[in-house]
N, C-alpha and C positions, 0 to 999 in steps of 0.2 A: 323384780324380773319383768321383762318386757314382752311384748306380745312374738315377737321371734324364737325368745329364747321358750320360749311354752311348747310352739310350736315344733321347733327342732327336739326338745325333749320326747315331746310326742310322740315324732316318727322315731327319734331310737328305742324308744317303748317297744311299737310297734313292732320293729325291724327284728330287736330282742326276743318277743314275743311270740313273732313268724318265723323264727329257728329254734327254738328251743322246742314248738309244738312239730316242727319238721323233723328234728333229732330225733322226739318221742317216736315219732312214725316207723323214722327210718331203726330206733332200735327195737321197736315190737316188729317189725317185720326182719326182722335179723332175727330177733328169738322162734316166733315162729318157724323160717324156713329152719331154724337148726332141730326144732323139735320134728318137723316133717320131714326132711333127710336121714331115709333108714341105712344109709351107705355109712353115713358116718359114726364114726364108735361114739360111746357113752362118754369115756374119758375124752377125748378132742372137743364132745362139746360141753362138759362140763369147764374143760380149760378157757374156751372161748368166753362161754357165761360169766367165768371168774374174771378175766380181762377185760370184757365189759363193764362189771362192776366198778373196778381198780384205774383204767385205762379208757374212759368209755368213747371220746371221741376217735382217738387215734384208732383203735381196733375196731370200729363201726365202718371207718376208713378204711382199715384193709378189709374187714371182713367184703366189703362192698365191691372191692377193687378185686380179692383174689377169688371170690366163690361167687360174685354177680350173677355171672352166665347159666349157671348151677340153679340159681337160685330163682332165675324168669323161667327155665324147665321147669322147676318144681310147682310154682305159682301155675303157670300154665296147663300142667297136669292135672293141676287140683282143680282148677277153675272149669277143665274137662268133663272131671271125674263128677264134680256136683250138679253140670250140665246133662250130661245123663242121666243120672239121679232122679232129676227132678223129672225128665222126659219122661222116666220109665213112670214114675206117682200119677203124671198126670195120665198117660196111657191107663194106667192101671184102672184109675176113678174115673176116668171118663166112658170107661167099658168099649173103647170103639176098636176092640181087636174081635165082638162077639160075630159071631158068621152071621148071615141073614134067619137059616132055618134056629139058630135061637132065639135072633129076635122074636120071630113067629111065632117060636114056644112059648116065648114069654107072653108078648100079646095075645095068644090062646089059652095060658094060665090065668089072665085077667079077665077075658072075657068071659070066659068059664065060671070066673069067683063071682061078676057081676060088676067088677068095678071098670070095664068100659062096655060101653055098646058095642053093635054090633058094626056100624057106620067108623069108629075110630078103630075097628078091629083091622079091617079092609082096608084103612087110610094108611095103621101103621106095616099089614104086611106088602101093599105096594109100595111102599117108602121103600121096607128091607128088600126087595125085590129091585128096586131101581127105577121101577116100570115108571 
């Protein structure tokens, strides 16, 4: 074989290689939107699933062509739905919903136990005050 033919082997390698990991995608994201679609009945997407199996190009094609639009809603929804999610975690752990007079409590809880002075007591209730 000659350095051409190595070469063009190569890229059909490749080419092979960059659709069949595209296919993979395109049908795990086909499984998913069908398992996150609670409109659709059990039986429609068991039949689609089985289709997939038996049929898997051709029915990834339509699935893609007739539920698409369907299917950016529902991604989009989720992608939403986990953006909140995580907003409300970080809100949650970061405490910054507490009003000032609890800050105060709290930094008068501490100064009281002895774990800060009196200098960072002053520091942290004009912080919570704004001033």
């Amino acid at each position: 074989m000659d350095f051409a033919s190595n070469v063009w082997n190569f890229i059909w390698i490749f080419f092979w290689s960059f659709a069949f990991i595209a296919y993979l995608f395109a049908l795990f994201a086909i499984i998913g939107d069908l398992f996150r679609d609670h409109q659709l009945n059990g039986w429609w997407k068991a039949v689609w699933i089985i289709f997939l199996m038996f049929v898997p190009f051709l029915t990834a094609l339509i699935y893609l062509i007739a539920r698409g639009d369907g299917m950016a809603k529902r991604s989009a929804a989720a992608a939403s739905e986990a953006q909140a999610a995580t907003e409300a975690y970080i809100r949650q752990t970061a405490g910054g919903s507490a009003s000032p007079s609890d800050e105060i409590a709290k930094a008068k809880a501490l100064l009281d136990s002895g774990t800060i002075t009196a200098q960072e007591y002053e520091a942290i209730k004009t912080k919570a005050l704004g001033a």
